[in-house]
C-alpha positions in Angstrom: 0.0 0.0 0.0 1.6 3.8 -0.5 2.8 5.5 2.3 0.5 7.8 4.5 1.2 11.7 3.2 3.2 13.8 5.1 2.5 15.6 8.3 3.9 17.7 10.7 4.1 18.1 14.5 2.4 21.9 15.7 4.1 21.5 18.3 6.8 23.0 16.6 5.0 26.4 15.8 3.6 26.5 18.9 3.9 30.2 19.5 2.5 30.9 16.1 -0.2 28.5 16.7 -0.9 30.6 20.3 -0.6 34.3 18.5 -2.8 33.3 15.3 -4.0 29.6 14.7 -5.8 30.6 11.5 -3.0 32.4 10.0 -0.2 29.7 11.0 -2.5 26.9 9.4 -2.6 28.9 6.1 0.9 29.2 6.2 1.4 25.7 6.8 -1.0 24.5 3.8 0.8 27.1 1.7 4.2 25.1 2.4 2.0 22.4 0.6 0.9 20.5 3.9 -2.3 18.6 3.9 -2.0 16.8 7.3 -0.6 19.1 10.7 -0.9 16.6 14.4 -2.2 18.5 17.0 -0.6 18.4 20.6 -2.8 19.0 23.4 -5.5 18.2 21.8 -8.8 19.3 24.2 -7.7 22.7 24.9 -6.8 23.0 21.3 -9.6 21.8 19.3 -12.2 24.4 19.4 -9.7 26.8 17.9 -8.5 24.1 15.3 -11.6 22.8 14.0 -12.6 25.8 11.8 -9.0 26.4 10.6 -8.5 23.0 9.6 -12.0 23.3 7.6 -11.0 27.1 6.3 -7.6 25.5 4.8 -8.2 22.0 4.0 -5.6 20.4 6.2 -6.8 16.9 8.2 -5.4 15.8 12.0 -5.2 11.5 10.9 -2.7 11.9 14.1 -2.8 14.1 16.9 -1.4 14.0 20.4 -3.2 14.4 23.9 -2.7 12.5 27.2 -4.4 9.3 27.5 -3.0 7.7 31.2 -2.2 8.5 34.5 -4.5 11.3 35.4 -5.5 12.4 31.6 -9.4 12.9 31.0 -9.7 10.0 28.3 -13.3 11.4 28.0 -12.4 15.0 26.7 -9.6 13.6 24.5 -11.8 11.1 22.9 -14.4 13.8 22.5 -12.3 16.2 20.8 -10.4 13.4 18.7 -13.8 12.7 17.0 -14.6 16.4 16.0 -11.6 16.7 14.4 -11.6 12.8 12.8 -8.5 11.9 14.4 -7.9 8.2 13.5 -5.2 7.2 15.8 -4.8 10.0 19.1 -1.2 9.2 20.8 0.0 9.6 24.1 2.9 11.5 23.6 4.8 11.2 27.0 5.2 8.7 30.5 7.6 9.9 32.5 10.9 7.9 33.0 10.1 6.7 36.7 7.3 4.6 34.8 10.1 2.6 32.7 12.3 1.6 35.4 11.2 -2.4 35.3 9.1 -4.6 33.7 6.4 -4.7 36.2 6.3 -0.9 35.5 6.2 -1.1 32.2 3.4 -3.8 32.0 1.2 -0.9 34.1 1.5 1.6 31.4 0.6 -0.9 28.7 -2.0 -1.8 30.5 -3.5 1.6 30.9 -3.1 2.3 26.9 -4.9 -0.7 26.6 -7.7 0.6 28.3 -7.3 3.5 26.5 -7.4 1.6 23.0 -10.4 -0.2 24.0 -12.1 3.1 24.5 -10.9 4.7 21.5 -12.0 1.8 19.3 -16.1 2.9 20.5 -15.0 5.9 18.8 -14.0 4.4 16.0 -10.0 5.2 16.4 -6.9 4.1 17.6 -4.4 5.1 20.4 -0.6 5.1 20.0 2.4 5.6 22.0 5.1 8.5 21.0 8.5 8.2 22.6 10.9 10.4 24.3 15.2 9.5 24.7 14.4 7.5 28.2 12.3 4.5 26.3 15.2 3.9 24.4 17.9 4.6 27.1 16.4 2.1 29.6 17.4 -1.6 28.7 15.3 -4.4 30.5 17.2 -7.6 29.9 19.5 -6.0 27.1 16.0 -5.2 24.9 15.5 -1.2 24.8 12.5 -0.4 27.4 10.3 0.4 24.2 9.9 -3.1 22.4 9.3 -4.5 25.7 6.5 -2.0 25.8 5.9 -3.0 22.2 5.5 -6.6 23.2 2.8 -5.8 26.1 0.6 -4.1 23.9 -2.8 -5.4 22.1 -1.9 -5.6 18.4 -4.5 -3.0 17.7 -2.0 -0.1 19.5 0.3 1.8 17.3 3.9 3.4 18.0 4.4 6.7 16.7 8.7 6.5 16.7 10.3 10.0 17.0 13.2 8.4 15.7 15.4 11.6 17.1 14.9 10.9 20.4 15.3 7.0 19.8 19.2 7.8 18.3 19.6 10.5 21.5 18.6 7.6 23.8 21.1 5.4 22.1 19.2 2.9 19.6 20.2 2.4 15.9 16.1 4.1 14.7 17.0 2.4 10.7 17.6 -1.3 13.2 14.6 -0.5 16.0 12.3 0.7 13.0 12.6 -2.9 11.9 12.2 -4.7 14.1 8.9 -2.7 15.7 7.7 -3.4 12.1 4.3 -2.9 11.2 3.7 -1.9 14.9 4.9 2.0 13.8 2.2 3.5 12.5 3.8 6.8 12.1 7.4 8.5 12.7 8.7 11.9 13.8 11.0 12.9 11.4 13.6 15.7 12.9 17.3 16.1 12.4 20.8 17.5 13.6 23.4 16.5 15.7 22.2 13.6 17.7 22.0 15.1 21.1 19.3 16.1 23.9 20.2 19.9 22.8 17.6 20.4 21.3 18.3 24.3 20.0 20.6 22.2 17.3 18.0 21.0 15.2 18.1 21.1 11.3 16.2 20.7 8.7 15.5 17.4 8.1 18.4 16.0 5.6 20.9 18.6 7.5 21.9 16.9 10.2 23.5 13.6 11.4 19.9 11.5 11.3 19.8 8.8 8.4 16.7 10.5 7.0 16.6 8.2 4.0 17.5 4.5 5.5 15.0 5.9 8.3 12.1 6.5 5.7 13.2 2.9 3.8 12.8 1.2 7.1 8.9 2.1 7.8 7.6 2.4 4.4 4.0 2.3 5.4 4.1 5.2 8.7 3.3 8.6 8.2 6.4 10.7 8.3 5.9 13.8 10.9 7.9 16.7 10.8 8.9 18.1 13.8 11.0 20.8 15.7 11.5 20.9 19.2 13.1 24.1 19.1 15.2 25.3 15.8 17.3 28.8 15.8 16.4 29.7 12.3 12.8 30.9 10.3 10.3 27.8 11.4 8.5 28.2 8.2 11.7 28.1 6.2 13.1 25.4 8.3 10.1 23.4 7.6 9.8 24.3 3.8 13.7 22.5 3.4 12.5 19.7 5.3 9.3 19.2 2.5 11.9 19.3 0.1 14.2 17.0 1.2 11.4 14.1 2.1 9.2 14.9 -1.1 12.3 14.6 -3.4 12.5 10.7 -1.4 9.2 9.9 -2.5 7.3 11.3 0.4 3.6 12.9 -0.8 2.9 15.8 0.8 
C-alpha cells in the first residue's frame, strides 16, 4: 500500500499557533501540507476545527494524554470532532520505565485506553521520548518491551530523534517494531538532547533516507523541538528534502 502523506508536529510552531492559529495553518498549507498533528489536543480543538475546515488540512494523528491522570473522555471527544484516526500519548515519564512490572502498568492503561478509543471508532498510539530507548530491561531497549505488552491493535508513533539520542540504531529499532509503527517523527541535527541544534531534516546527522526505507507504510511527521532559524523556512527545506525521497505531501 503507498505510504500515508506527510505531516507535521504543531508543536513545533507553537507560539504561532498561540498568537494566530488561522493564519499559522494557512501558512502551513501554503508550504504544501495537507495533514498538521495536533498536541494538546482538548484545549486545542475548538480553535483548530474551523481552521482545519478554512484550509483544507486533516489531524489522521494528533497528540493528547491518555494515562495516568489524563481525562480519556475530553480527549476522545475532541479526537472525534476533528476525525482523528489514531490520538497518541505522547509522553510517561521515565520513573514509569524503570522495570518490567512498571512497564506492563503503562501498557495496560493504553490498553484501556485503546479499548475506548475503538467505541469511537479510532486508535491510540504511543510517542516516545530518549528515556524508552535509554532504559534496557534484559539488554532489549524499554520500548519493544512495551511493544510486546501491547494489544496488536495499539500503534507506535517513533520520533526516531529521540530513539538515536537515547542510544538505539532508529534504521535497526524501525525494523524490528515493524508494522507496529504507524507513524514516525522525522527531525534532524546533531544527535543530542540539545535540542536548539536542530536542522532541517536532511541537514543533520539523522539517516533521514534509511529511516524512511525502514517504515515504508508510517506517516512521516515533521517536527522541531526548538530550531534557531525561520520555522517556516526550516520546515519548507524539510518538505523538500522528504518529497524529493518519495514522500507525498
Amino acid at each position: 500500500m503507498p505510504r500515508p502523506s506527510l505531516s507535521v508536529q504543531l508543536y513545533t510552531v507553537r507560539d504561532a499557533i498561540a498568537a494566530d492559529a488561522d493564519g499559522t495553518l494557512a501558512r502551513l498549507a501554503q508550504l504544501g501540507f495537507r495533514n498538521v498533528e495536533p498536541y494538546d489536543l482538548p484545549a486545542f480543538a475548538p480553535v483548530l476545527e474551523p481552521a482545519l475546515a478554512a484550509h483544507g488540512l486533516a489531524a489522521p494523528t494528533s497528540h493528547a494524554s491518555l494515562v495516568g491522570e489524563a481525562d480519556l473522555d475530553a480527549a476522545l471527544a475532541a479526537a472525534s470532532a476533528l476525525g482523528v484516526e489514531i490520538l497518541i500519548e505522547p509522553a510517561v515519564m521515565p520513573e514509569r520505565w524503570g522495570d518490567r512490572d512498571a512497564i506492563a502498568a503503562v501498557a495496560s492503561e493504553l490498553a484501556e485506553a485503546a479499548r475506548r478509543a475503538a467505541d469511537h471508532g479510532m486508535r491510540v498510539g504511543y510517542h516516545n521520548h530518549h528515556w524508552e530507548t535509554e532504559i534496557r530491561i534484559d539488554g532489549a531497549h524499554a520500548i519493544e518491551v512495551f511493544a510486546d505488552l501491547l494489544p496488536d491493535d495499539v500503534a507506535l508513533e517513533l520520533d526516531t530523534y529521540w530513539a538515536a539520542v537515547g542510544g538505539a540504531d532508529p534504521v535497526a529499532l524501525l525494523e524490528r517494531l515493524g508494522e507496529r509503527v504507524a507513524a514516525i517523527h522525522v527531525k534532524d541535527g546533531p544527535v543530542t538532547s540539545d535540542t536548539s541544534q536542530q536542522q532541517p531534516a536532511g541537514q543533520g546527522e539523522l539517516p533521514i533516507r534509511e529511516i524512511l526505507a525502514a517504515a515504508p507504510n508510517a506517516r512521516p511527521v515533521l517536527e522541531f523541538d526548538e530550531y534557531a532559524g525561520d520555522l517556516f523556512d526550516g520546515l519548507a527545506a524539510g518538505v523538500e528534502f522528504v518529497t524529493e525521497l518519495g514522500v507525498e505531501a
